[in-house]
N, C-alpha and C positions, 0 to 999 in steps of 0.2 A: 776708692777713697773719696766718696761724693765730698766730704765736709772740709774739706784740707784745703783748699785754695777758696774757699768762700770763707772761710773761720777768719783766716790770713787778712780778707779783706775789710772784713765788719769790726775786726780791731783795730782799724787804720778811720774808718770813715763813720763807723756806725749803720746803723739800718735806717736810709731813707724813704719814706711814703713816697708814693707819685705825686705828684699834682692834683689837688681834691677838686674834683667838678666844680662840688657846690659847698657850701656852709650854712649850715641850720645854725639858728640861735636857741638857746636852753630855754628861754621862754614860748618861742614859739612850738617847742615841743612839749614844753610843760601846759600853754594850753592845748593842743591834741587830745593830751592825756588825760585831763582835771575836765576839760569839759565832753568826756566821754560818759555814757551810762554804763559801761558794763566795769566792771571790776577790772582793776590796774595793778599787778602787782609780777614781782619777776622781773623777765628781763622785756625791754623795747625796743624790737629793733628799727632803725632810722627807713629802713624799705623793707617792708612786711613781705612776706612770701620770700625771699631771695637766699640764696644761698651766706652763711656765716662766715664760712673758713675757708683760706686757702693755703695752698703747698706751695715753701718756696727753703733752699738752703737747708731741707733735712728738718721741715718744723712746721708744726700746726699753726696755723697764725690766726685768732677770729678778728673780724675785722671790727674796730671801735664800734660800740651801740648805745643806744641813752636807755640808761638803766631807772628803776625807779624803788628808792629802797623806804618801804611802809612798817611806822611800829606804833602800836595803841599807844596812847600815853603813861608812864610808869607812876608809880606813888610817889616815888621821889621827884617827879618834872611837875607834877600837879603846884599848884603855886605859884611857878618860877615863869619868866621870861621865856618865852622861844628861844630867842638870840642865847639867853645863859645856858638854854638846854644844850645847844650845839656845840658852844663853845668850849664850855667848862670841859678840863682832859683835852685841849685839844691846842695844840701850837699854833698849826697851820690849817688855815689860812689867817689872818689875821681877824681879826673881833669886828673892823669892820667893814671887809670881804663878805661874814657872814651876816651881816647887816644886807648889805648889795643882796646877796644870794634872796633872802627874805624878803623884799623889797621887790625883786624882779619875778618874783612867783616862781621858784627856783624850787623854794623850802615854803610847803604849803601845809595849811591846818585844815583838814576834813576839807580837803580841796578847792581851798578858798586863800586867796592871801592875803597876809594879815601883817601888820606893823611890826619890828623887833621886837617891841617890850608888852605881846599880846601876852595876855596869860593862861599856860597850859591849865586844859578840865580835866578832868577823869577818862570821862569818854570820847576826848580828843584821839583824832588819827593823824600821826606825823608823817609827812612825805618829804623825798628829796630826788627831785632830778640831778643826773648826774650822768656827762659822758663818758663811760666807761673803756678802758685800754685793757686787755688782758694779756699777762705773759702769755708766749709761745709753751708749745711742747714741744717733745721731737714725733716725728710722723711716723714712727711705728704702731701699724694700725695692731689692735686687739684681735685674737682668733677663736672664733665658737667652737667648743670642744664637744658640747653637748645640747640638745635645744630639743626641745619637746612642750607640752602644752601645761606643764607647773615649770619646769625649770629654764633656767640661761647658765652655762656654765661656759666661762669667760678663759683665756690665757691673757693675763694683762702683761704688756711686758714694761718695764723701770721707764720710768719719767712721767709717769700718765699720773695724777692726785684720782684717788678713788670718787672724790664729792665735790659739790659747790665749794667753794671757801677761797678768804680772798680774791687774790686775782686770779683764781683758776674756775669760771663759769661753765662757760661751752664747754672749755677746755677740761674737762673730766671725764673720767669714766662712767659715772650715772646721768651724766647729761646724754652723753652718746647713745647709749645705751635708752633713755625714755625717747631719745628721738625718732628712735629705731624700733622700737617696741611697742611705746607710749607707754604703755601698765607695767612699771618694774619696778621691784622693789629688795631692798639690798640684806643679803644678810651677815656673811663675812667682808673685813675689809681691812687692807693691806696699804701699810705705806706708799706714798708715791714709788719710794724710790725703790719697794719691793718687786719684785715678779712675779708670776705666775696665778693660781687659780682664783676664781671668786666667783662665787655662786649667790647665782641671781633668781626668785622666783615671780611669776606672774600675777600673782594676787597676796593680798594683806592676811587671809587665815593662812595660807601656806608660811607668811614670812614670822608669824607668830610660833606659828607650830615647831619650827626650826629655833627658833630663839628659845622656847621651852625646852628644848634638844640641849639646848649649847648649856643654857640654865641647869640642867640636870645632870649635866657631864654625859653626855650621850653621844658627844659627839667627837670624833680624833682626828688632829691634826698635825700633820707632817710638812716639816721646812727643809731646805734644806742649805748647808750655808758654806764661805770657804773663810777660813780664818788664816794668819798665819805663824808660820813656825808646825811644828810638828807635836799634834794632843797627842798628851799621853795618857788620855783614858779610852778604855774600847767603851765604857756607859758610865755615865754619871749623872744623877738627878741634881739639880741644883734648886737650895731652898733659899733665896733672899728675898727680902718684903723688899718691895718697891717704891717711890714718891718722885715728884716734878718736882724738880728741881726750882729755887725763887720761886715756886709760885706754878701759876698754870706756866708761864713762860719761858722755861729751862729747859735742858735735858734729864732725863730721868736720870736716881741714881740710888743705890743700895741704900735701905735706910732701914737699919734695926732698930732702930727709935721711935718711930711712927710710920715706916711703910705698909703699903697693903703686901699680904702676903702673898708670893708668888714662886710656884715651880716648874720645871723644867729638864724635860729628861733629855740627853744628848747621846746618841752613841757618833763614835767615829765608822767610817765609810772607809778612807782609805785617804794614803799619802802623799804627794803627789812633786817628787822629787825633783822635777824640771823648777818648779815654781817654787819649793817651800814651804808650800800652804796644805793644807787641811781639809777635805769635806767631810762635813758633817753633816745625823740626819738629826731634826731637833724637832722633838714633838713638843710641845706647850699647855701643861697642864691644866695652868690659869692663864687670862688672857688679859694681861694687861700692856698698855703702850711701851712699845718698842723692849718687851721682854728680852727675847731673843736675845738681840743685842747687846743687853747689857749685862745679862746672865753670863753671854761669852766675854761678855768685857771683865767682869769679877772673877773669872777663870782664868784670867791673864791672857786669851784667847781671841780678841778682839775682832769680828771681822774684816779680813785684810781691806778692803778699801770703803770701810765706813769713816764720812767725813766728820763723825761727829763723837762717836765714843772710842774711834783711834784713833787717837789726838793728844796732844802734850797738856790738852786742856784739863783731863781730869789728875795733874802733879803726876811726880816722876816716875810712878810706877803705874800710870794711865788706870785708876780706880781698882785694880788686880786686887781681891780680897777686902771690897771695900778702902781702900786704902789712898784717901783724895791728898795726902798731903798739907793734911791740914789746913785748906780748902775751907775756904765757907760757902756756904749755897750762890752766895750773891758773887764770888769770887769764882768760882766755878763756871755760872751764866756768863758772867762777862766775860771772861776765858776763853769760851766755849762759842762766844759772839767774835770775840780779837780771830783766832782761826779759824774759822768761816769766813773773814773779809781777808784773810792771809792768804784764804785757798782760793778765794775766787780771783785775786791778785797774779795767783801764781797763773791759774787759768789762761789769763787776759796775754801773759806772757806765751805761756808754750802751751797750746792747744794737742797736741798730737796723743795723749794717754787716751783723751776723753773721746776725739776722733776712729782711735782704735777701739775702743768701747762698741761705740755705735757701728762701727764699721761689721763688727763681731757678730752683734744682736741681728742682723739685715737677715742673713739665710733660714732665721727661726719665725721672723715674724713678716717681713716682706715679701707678697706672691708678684708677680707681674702682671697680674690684675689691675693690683694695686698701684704698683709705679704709673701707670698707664691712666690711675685714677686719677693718680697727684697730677700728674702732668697735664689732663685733661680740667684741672682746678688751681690754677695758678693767680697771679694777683689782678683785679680786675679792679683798675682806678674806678669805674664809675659807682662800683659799691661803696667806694671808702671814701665815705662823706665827711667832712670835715665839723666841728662845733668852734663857733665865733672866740665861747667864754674858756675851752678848754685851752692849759695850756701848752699841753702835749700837743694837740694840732696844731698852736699859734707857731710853734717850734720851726712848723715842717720837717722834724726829723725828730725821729725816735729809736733811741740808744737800743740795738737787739739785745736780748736778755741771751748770753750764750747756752748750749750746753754743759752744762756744770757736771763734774764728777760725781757729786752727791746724787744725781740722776739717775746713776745706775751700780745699783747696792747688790754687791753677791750675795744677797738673801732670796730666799724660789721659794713660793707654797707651792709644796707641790701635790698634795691630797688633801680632802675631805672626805669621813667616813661617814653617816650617820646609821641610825637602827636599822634602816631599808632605803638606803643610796650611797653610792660609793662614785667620789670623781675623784679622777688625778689627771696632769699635764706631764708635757713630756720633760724631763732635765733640763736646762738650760746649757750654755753648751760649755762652758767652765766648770760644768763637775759632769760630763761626758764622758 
């Protein structure tokens, strides 16, 4: 039970940094950067060559870097103020923070800097330094199932983000993966908090060729999932049109009014009476976000520890038959946001479900290779540089983002067929 008496501790104290060697200021990496010739863009790290990440408490950790995020200028910024471009949508920091930031060559125009009230061109290039913190993951490393000279076929296992996005950089599965490869390129791709297969090929016509695959219907997919209570269908195809919920920012949900359309064939596996739950295999006929899910959620089926569509969030019959409780979209999001800060609440309190969680996943996905790796890559103060203007450094401590429930979803791909390849991973160990 590595997590149990670490968990114990990080909710008392928090997670604190060492003592930072040294402190770079954002300017003086912004010039580094701005008065370089070659293209600047991605991530920067503060000591080039050096290793990113390390293991410590059951968790990938990258270590802070100064990032540098670059956007042409839009039709709509053309005219307007710098400073307005920033600010506008935006609370924090204050209006005139981002003045400072502007001022200090922080927030550069075609890598020059320029007053708050410069006005965006056309063919202006916007830049912004910026020291970067990324959430941890948990340190279940990923398993090659398959490798040869067009393909990568992956066993991902729950908590790992498939891509860049927010604060998950290093921390993903295609960053890993180009680090290791360099030429990869993605073609399926699965929830964080899903498991199992994902197949990765080495070049750009292979990744197209495959996407005309998936385009055509050429290609089959098989999940597999544990719900609970006891289905009572041995096969059911389920047809509900789907939509996001508020907007891009909800959870999806049954919508005969303007969803896209989506099905889903499910049969049952078997019952599994210790537990009360259900495995199911769910093939995916259409591929829209978080299908699966919510097709078992319309079934009254819901997967048994899904944080998000079994939940009291979708009214009292949890969406079953489309049935929100007369619910409105915006009432449903915020719902749906109140339980997610209820769960992570409860988290903070008694750790021990999500400790057994992980505790579970160890013998599937951790070799002794591996332990021996982590332990050979543990926290090395002298990488983790500090920044003057950040204020997650100024802090000296930074809150750990725990292991959350939502990390690990009994949902498993577990095959991909296509006209001439066929991969699958092995069960996960809850429908064993």
């Amino acid at each position: 039970m590595l997590l149990k008496r670490s968990i114990k501790i990080l909710k008392k104290s928090g997670f604190h940094y060492r003592p930072f060697s040294q402190a770079l200021s954002l300017f003086d990496i912004a010039e580094q950067v701005f008065s370089s010739d070659s293209e600047e863009s991605g991530f920067v790290n503060q000591v080039p060559g050096v290793k990113k990440c390390y293991y410590e408490k059951g968790c990938r950790v990258v270590y802070p870097y100064f990032y540098v995020a670059q956007a042409y200028c839009l039709g709509s910024w053309a005219g307007k103020h710098v400073n307005e471009v920033y600010f506008k949508d935006r609370r924090q920091p204050s209006k005139y923070l981002w003045n400072q930031y502007i001022e200090n060559g922080w927030i550069r125009v075609n890598k020059k800097i320029v007053n708050p009230d410069y006005i965006m061109q056309l063919d202006d290039i916007l830049s912004h330094v910026f020291h970067f913190h990324e959430n941890p993951i948990v340190d279940l490393p990923y398993r090659i199932k398959h490798l040869d000279d067009v393909f990568i076929v992956l066993d991902k296992p729950p908590g790992i983000p498939m891509h860049p996005a927010g604060n998950y950089k290093y921390n993903s599965l295609m960053s890993m993966a180009k680090q290791r490869w360099q030429s990869v390129y993605g073609f399926n791709r699965i929830d964080a908090a899903t498991s199992g297969i994902v197949v990765l090929v080495r070049n750009q016509a292979k990744a197209n060729e495959l996407s005309n695959q998936m385009a055509n219907k050429q290609i089959t997919k098989e999940y597999v999932a544990e719900v609970s209570g006891n289905f009572p269908h041995d096969e059911i195809v389920v047809n509900a049109p789907l939509s996001r919920c508020f907007k891009e920012f909800g959870p999806v949900i049954v919508n005969f009014n303007s969803g896209i359309s989506s099905s889903t064939l499910i049969k049952k596996v078997r019952y599994k009476t210790n537990t009360g739950t259900s495995i199911l295999s769910c093939f995916p006929i259409t591929g829209r976000s978080h299908q699966i899910r919510v097709h078992l959620q319309y079934l009254g089926f819901p997967i048994m520890n899904d944080p998000i569509y079994n939940s009291p969030a979708f009214g009292p019959k949890c969406g079953k038959n489309g049935d929100y409780g007369g619910l409105s979209e915006y009432e449903i999001y915020r719902a749906d946001c109140l339980e997610a800060k209820k769960k992570v609440d409860e988290l903070l309190e008694d750790s021990v479900d999500v400790i057994d969680e992980y505790d579970n996943f160890l013998p599937d996905y951790r070799t002794d290779r591996w332990v021996e790796f982590t332990h050979n890559n543990r926290y090395n103060p002298d990488l983790d540089l500090s920044c003057k203007e950040c204020r997650i450094c100024q802090s000296n401590t930074k809150e750990f983002i725990p292991i959350r429930p939502k990390k690990f979803l009994h949902l498993h791909a577990l095959r991909y067929k296509g006209p001439d390849w066929d991969f699958s991973v092995r069960l996960p160990y809850w429908a064993r």
